[in-house]
N, C-alpha and C positions, 0 to 999 in steps of 0.2 A: 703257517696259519694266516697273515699276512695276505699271503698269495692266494688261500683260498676263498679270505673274503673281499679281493680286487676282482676273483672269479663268479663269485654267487652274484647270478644277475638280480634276484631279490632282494641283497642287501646295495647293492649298484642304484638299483629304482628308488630305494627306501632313502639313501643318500642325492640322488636327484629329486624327490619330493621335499626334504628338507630343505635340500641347499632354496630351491624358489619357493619356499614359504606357504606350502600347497597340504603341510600334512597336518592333521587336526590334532587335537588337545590328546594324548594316551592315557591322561587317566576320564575323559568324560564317560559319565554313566549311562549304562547300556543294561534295562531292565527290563527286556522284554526279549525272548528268544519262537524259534517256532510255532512254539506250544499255544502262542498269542499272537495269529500273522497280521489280525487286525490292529492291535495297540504295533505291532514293529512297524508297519507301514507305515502310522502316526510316528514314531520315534523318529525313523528315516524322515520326515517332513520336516520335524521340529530341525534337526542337524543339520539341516540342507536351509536351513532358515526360513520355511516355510511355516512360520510360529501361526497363525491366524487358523491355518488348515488347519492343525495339529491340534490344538486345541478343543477347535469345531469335532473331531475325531472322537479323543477323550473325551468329552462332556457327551458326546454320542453315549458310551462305554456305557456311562455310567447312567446314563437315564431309560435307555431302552430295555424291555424287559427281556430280549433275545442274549443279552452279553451278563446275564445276572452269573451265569456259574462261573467266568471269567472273576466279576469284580470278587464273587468271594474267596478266589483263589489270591486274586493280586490288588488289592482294592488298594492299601496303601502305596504299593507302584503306580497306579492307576490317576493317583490323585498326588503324587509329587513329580508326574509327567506337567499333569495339565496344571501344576502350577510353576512348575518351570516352561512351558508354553507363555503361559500369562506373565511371566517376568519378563521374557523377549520382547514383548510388546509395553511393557512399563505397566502393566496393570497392576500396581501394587497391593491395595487392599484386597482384590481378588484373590493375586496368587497367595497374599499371606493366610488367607481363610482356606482356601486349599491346603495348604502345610499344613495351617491348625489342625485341619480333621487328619491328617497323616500322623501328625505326633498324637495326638489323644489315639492311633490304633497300635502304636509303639511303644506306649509307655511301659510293658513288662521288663522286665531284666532282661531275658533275653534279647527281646527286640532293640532296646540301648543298646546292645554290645553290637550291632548290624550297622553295616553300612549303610540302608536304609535310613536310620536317624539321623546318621552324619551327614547324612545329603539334605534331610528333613531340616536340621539345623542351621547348615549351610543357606539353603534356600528362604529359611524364614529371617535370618541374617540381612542376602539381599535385600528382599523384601520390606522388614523396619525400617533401612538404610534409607530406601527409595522414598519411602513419607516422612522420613525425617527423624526417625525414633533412635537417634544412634547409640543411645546407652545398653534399650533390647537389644540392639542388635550388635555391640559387641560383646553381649554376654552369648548368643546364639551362636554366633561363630565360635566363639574360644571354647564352648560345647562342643561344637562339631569337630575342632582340631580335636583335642581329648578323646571325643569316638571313634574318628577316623585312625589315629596312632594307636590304639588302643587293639586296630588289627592284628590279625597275626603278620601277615606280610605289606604293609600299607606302601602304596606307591609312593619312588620319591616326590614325582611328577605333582604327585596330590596333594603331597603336603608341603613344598613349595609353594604350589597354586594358594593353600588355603593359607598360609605363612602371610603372604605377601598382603592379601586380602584384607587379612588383621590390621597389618602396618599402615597400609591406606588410609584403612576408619581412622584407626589412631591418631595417625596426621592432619586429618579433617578435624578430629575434637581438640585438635592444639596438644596431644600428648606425644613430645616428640621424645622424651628416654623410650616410653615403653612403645614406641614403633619402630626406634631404631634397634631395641632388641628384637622384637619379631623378626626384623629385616636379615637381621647378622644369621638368627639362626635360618633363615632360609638359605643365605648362601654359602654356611654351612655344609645344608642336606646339598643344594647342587653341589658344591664343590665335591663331595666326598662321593655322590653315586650319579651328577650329570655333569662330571668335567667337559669344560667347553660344547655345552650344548645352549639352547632358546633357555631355556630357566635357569642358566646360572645368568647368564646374561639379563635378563628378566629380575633374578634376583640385586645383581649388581645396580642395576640404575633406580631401585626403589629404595636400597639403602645410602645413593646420591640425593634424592630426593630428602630421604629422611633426615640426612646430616644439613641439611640447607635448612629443613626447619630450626636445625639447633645453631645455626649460623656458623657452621661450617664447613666453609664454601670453599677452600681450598683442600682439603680433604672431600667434598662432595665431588669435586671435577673431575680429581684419580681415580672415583667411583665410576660414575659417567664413561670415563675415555677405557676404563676396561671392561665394561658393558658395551660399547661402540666395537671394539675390537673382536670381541669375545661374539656378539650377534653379525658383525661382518664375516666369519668366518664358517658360521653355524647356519647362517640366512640366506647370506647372498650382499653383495652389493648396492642391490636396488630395494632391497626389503621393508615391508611397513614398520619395524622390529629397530633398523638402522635411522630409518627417519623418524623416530620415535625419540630414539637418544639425541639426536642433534636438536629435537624439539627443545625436547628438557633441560639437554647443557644449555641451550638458549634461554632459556627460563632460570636457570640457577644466578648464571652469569648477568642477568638483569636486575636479579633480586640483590649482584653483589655490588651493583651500579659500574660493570664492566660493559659499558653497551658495546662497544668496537669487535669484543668477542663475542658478544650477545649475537650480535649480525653475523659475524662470520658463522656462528654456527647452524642459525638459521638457514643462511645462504647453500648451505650444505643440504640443511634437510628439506630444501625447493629445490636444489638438484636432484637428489632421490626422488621425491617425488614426483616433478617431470618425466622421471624416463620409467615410470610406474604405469603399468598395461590395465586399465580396468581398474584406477586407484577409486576412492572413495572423494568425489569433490567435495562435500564438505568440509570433510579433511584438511585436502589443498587449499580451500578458502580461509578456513582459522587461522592457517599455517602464515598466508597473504596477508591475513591484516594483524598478527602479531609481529612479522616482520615491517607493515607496514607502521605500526608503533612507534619502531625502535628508529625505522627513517625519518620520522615527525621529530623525535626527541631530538636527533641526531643535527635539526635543521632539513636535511637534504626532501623536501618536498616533492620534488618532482616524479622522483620514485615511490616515495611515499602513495603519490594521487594515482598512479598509474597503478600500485599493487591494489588498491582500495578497490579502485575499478573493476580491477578483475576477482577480485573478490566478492564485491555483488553481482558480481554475472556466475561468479562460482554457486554464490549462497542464494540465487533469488528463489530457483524451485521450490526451495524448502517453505519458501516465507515465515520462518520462525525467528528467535530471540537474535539468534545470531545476526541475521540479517538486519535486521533492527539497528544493531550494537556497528556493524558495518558501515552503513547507512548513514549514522549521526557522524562515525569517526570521517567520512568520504565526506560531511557536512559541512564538517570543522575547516577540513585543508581546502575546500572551497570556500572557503571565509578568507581562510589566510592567504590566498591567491585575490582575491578579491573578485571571484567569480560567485556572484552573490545567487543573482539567479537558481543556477546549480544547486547552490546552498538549499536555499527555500525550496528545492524540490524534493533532497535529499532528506530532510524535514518533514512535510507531509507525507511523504513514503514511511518514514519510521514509526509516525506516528499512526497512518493508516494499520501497521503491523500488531501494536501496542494497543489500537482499539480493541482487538480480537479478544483479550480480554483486559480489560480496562482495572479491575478489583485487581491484579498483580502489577500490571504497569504504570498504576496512576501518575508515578514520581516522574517516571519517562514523559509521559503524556503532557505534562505540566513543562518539562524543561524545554523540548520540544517547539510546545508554543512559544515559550517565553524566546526561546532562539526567531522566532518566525516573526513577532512583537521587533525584537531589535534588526531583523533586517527589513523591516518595511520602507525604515526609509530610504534605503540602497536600492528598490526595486522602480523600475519601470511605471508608471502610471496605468492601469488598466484600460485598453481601449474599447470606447464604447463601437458598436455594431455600426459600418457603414452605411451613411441615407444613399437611398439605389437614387439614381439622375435621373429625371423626367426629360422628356423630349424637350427640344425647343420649340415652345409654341409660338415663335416669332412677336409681332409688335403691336400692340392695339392700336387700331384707329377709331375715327369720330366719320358714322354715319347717318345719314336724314333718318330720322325714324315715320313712316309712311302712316298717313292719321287712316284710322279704322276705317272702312266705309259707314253708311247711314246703318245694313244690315249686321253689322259686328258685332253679336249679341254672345256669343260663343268662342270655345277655343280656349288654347293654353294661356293665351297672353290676355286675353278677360279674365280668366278667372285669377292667372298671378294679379294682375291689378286689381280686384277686387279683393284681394288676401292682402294685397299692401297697403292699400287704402282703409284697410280697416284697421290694421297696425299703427298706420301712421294718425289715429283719432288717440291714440292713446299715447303719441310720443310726445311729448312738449317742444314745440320751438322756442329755440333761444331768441328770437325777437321778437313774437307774436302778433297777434294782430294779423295773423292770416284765416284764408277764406275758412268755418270750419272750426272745428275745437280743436287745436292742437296740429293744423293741417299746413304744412308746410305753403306759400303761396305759388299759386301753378298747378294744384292741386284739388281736384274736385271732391270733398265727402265723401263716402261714399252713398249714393242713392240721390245723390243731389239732381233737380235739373237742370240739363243744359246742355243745348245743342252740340256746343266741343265735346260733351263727356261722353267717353267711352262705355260699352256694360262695364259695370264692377268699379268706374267710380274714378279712371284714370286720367287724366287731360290731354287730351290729343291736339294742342295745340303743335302748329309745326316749325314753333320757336324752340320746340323742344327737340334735344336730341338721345342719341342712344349709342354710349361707348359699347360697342361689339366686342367683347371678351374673346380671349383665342381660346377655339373649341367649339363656337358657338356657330350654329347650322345657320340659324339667319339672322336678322334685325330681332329681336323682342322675343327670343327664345326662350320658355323658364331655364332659372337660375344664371343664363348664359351675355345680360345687357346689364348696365345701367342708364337709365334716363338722364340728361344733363339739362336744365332747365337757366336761362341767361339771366333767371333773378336770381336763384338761391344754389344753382350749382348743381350737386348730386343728389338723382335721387337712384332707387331701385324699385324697378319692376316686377322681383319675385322673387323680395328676401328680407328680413325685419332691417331697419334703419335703429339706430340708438345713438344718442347723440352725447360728444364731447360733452365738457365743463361749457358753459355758455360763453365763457372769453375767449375759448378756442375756435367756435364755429367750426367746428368740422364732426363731421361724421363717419360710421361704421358701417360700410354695407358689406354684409354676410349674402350667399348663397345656399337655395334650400332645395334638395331635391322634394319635386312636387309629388313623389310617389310613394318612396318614406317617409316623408311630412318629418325629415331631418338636420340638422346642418348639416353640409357636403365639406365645406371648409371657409375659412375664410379669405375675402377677395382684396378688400384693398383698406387702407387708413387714412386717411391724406385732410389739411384744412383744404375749406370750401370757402372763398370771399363771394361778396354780390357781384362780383363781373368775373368768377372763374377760380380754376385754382389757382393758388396763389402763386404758384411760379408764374403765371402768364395767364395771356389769352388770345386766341387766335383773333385776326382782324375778322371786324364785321360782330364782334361779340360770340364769336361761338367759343365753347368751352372746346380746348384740348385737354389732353393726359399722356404722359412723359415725363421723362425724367427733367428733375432742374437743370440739369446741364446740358440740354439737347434740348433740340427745338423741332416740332413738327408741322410740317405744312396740312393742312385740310384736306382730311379726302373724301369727296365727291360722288357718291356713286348715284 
């Protein structure tokens, strides 16, 4: 017999599907046959993990008036597809209103006694679970176990599956007796009708699980290591099933403050899952910064930042909670390194994550900052935006400024002097007593008579001179001279003057473009004495301009 099934190439295939971890669930529900190719086609979507389609399908079913003699044939199938549609995708309130309307079409005697309720039950289990109801929903489940045994021939497979399900919840409510009985009787049923198969091993590391709630941790490991054994054999070597168990021995053995085995088992199940074809990276990223953890604790940093690393390049896709939780811990061992920077960036990245929604994250969002508050002072100074270099516009000189002719009555340089000389009736001189109200001396009124005066009021005597700005096209350009006069120093040709404190004697001349009637910028600040600037003055009395430490000879043109 032996020999005939090493022969049967169907049982051969069915043992190469198992061995690499390729065959699906034997008791999943299968409620739909020919008779309904449109609901199977959805069912095929749903199993192929195309929940969204599938869905979209059913709610087709049941809204369109084309599919009406369907639904009244299989209405409650109908609506405990499209709510296990909607649990694949976490739609919890959805799918559980979906089941609701399936159990109110079941509630006959008969119908309890159907697999249909038990799935009904099961599902709506899920479902409480998911919002958080876990009282309903471990009364739904232990429902659905009762209906589903309650079969005449009930799969082991299923009642396993639903065994285990129980023990879970259980463990999540803190009720660690009555989960570790659930657990026992599941391995149990495997032992007795799936020796050494995926669900006694399945069974096995939930009843590890469960003894670690009760803190018994040396008893949970012999659980664990013959779960490890038992799916190494039934799985394969590289299976999600084997790196599942190395997970959770690593998690028992942390909880027993054994970290040295915590890692190694760890270490195990990142070998599995490196040589994993098509693994699930989020997966692999959890798996990195749970080991990464255990390297922080350990001291050993190094390893630590490098798994972190790769763990938000695992978890970035996702942008969810995980990565967040990545993100702060990759924050941390950038602190303890003392690569601060890093830090703060890993910081606003988390906290960017935890904005998405703010009303669940607030406490993250708070520590976050408060981390980014204590590395300010560690950080760099923010550099303000470089000033761009203006050309060099070489060196001012002093040249004659050429007195108007008798016709001068026009032109850029009358009217700037005519606009400064009326300026200059409202500026006050600090010594007074010049020609004029307020008129500096040298200075004609404006509208005054007199043969030296220019139109518009300027003095053309040719004791006066005119610093040529660089830029400026000629002698007496607007905004482009200043006037230098051998009594009182500086004056301007085409820009307001405003004058120091009176002890300082000096003043401000600004340039003004003549066409946006604007300031352009400003030109120079400097004291003005009665015989020049005060750094000097050229022989012969004429004003230069230069620096105090340089000296300029007079130039001539």
């Amino acid at each position: 017999m032996e020999d005939q099934a090493q022969m049967n190439p169907f049982e051969r295939l069915k043992e190469i599907v198992q061995v690499f971890g390729l065959a699906g669930n034997e008791d999943e529900t299968t409620w739909f046959d020919a008779s309904n190719p449109f609901c199977r086609d959805a069912e095929r979507l749903l199993k192929a993990g195309r929940a969204a389609e599938a869905e979209e399908m059913f709610a087709r079913v049941l809204r369109e008036p084309q599919y009406a003699a369907v639904v009244r044939r299989q209405h409650a199938r109908i609506l405990l597809a499209l709510a296990t549609a909607r649990l694949r995708q976490q739609k919890w309130d959805e799918a559980r209103d979906a089941a609701l309307q399936a159990r109110a079409m079941l509630s006959d005697p008969r119908s309890r006694a159907s697999l249909d309720f038990a799935d009904c039950c099961r599902i709506l289990g899920q479902a409480s679970r998911g919002v958080g109801a876990l009282e309903e929903a471990l009364q739904y489940l232990l429902e659905g176990i009762a209906a589903y045994e309650s079969q005449k021939a009930p799969k082991p497979a299923g009642q396993v599956e639903r065994r285990l399900e129980a023990a879970s919840l259980l463990r999540e409510m803190n009720r660690a007796e009555h989960a570790e009985q659930q657990a026992r009787e599941a391995v149990k049923v495997a032992g007795e009708r799936l020796p050494g198969q995926k669900e006694e091993g399945d069974a096995w590391i939930e009843l590890a699980q469960c003894l670690t709630g009760a803190g018994r941790f040396a008893e949970a490991r012999q659980a664990g290591e013959r779960a490890v054994s038992i799916h190494r054999a039934a799985c394969g070597d590289f299976s999600s099933e084997l790196a599942e168990d190395y997970e959770k021995l690593g998690s028992i053995c942390q909880k027993q403050q054994d970290y040295q085995a915590a890692v190694a088992y760890l270490e195990k199940a990142l070998g599995v899952r490196d040589r994993q074809v098509g693994g699930d990276t989020s997966q692999l990223g959890l798996l990195l910064v749970a080991l990464a953890d255990l390297y922080a604790l350990l001291g050993r940093l190094a390893p630590a930042l490098e798994l972190l690393q790769q763990a938000v390049g695992k978890l970035g896709p996702a942008k969810d909670a995980n990565l967040g939780d990545a993100l702060e811990k990759l924050g941390a061992i950038y602190v303890r390194t003392g690569r601060y920077e890093d830090a703060a960036d890993c910081y606003r990245r988390a906290c960017d994550i935890w904005a998405a929604a703010p009303e669940l994250y607030g406490e993250r969002i708070a520590a976050d900052v408060r981390a980014l508050e204590d590395l300010r002072g560690w950080l760099p100074e923010p550099q303000s935006a470089p000033v761009p270099e203006l050309p060099d516009s070489g060196i001012s000189v002093l040249r004659e400024a050429p007195a108007p002719g008798p016709g001068a009555t026009g032109g850029a340089w009358s009217h700037a002097a005519g606009r400064l000389a009326a300026a200059l009736r409202s500026v006050p001189h600090g010594k007074g007593g010049s020609p004029g109200a307020g008129t500096p001396p040298g200075l004609s009124p404006a509208g005054a008579s007199s043969p030296s005066t220019a139109a518009g009021g300027l003095s053309a005597s040719p004791a006066n001179r005119i610093l040529g700005l660089p830029g400026g096209p000629h002698p007496g350009a607007p905004g482009r001279g200043f006037l230098l006069s051998p009594e009182e120093g500086l004056l301007a040709p085409d820009g307001p003057l405003a004058p120091s404190p009176p002890a300082s004697g000096s003043w401000i001349a600004g340039a003004e473009d003549p066409q946006a009637g604007r300031p352009e910028y400003p030109l120079l600040r400097t004291p003005v004495t009665a015989r020049g600037v005060a750094s000097g003055s050229a022989p012969g009395g004429q004003v230069f301009w230069g620096w105090e430490e340089l000296e300029f000879e007079t130039l001539r043109v």
